[in-house]
N, C-alpha and C positions, 0 to 999 in steps of 0.2 A: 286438864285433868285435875281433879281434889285433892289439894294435897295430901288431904286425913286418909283418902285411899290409895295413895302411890306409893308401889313397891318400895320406894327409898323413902320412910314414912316421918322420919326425922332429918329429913336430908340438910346437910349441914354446907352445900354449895350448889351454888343454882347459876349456870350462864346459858342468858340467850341469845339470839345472833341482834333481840332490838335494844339489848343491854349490852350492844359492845360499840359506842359511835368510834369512830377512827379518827376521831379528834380529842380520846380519851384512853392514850398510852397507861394507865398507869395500874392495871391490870397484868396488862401485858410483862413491863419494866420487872413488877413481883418476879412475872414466871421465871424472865432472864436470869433474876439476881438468886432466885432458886436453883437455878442450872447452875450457875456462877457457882455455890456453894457446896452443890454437890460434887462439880469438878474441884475443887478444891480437897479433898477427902484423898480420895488415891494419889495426887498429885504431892500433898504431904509425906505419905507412906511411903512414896514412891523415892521421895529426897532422903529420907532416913535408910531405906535399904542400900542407897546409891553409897552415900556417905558409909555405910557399915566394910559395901564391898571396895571400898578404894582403901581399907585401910590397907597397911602392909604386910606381906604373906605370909610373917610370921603371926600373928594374931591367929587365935584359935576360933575361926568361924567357918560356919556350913556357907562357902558358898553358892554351892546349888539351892539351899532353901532360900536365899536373898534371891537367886535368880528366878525364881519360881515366883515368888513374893512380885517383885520387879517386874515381871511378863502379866502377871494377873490386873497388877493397878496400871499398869499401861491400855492391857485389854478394857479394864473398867472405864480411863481415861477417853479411850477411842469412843466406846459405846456414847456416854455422855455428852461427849462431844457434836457425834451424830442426831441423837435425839433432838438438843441445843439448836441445831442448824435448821432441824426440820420445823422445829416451833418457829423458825425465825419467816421461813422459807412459808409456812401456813399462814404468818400473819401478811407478808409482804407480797407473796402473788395469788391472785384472783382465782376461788375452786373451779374444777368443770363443773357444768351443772347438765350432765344425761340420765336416762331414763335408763334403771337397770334391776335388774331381781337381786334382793338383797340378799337370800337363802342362796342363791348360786353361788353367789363370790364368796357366803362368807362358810358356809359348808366342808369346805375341804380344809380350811383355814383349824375351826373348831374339828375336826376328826383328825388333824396330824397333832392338836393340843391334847385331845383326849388320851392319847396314848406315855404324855406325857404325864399328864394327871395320874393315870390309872399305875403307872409308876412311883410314885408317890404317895398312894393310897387315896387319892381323892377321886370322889365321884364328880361326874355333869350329866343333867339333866334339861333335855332342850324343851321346851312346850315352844309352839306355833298357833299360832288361831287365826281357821280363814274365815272369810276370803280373804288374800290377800294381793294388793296393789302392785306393781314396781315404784321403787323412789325413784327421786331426781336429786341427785347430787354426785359425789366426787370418788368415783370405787375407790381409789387408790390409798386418800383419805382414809375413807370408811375403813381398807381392809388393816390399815394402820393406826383407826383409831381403836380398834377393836382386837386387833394384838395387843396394844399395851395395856388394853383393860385385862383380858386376860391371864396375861402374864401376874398382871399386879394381884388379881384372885387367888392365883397359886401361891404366890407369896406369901398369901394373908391368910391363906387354910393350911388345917394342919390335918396329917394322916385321919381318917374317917368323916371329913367333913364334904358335905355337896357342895358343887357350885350349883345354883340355878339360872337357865339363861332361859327370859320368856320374850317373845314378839308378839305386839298388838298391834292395834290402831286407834286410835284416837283424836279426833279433831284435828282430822289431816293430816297427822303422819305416822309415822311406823315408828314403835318404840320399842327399843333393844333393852330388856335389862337383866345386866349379871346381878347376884346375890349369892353370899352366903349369910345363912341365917341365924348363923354359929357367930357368936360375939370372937372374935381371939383373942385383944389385948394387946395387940402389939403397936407400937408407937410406929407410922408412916417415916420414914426414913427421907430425904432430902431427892435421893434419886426417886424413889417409889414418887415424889409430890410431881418432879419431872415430868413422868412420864406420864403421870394423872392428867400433867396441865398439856401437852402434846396433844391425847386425845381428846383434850375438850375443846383445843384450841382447831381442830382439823374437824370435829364439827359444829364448831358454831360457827366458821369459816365456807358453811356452806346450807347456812339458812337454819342448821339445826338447833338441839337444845340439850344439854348437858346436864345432869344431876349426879350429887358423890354424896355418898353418908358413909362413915369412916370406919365404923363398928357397933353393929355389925356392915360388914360392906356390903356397899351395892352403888351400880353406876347403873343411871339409864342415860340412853342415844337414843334421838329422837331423831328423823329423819321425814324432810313431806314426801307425802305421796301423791305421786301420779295417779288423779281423779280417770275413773273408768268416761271412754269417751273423750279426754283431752288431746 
């Protein structure tokens, strides 16, 4: 596709599956030391509230709010942790590669998110355009690469903004892209780069192709398609 016409029209990160040789870690290496850093964050805070609550009981401190503080960057710690594993787990074992309706699996996914959007004051708006193929690649991947893009969209919008998610096709495969059109401003955060890199890492880890423009956002997933007759 032309760049000058793709959704993500300044896109400011480009991976494809013939741009990643597996004799060329040092892509990868970034994302860990990304993880690495954002776990580092609640793991701090986390030493500072320990330390507050060991002082002695005569000191005048809440604390329940340490504990509350405490259980949150734990929680934060565990999530990061997870994410971490599964970038490890995408680069080191081999995708499935099956034939399956992308709108099926990711359907229900996108309608339990909308609920959360619409809680938030944020719009989504789906566009489809047929006919459309089944791809070949990794549901599980997919339904996990495309959680963490969404999740990162709500992040990045704010009360009255849309998200857009369109699916096409194009020179053999089916491309997913979120967008919002609305610039926000807001600087991507360490976790936020996480799990950007999670999702790119889960599909180019199974032939796909990966685009991020950072503001305004917009991620495309590219996915090949199962040619009619194959």
């Amino acid at each position: 596709m032309n760049s000058a016409t793709h959704p993500c029209s300044s896109t400011t990160e480009v991976r494809d599956a013939t741009d990643e040789p597996a004799e060329d870690p040092a892509r990868f290496y970034a994302d860990i030391i990304e993880g690495l850093h954002a776990i580092a964050q609640p793991l701090t805070i986390l030493r500072a509230a320990m330390e507050v609550l060991a002082l002695p009981e005569r000191a005048a401190i809440d604390q329940r709010r340490y504990l509350d503080i405490s259980t949150k960057q734990v929680e934060r710690t565990c999530n990061l942790f997870s994410c971490l594993q599964d970038l490890v787990a995408a680069k080191l074992n081999e995708a499935q590669a099956v034939r399956f309706d992308l709108w099926e699996v990711l359907s229900p996914m996108i309608e339990d998110r909308r609920a959360s959007l619409q809680a938030s004051g944020i719009g989504i708006v789906v566009a489809r355009h047929e006919p459309e193929e089944p791809v070949v690649g990794d549901v599980e991947r997919t339904e996990q690469a495309v959680a963490e893009v969404l999740k990162m969209a709500e992040s990045l919008s704010s009360r009255g903004d849309v998200i857009e998610l369109h699916a096409s096709r194009a020179h053999g495969f089916c491309e997913l892209t979120l967008q919002n059109t609305r610039g926000h401003g807001k600087r991507m955060s360490s976790p936020d780069r996480l799990g950007l890199s999670l999702a790119a890492m889960n599909i180019v880890s199974q032939r796909g192709r990966y685009r991020f423009e950072e503001d305004p956002f917009c991620v495309s997933l590219a996915l090949p398609v199962q040619e009619s007759g194959e």
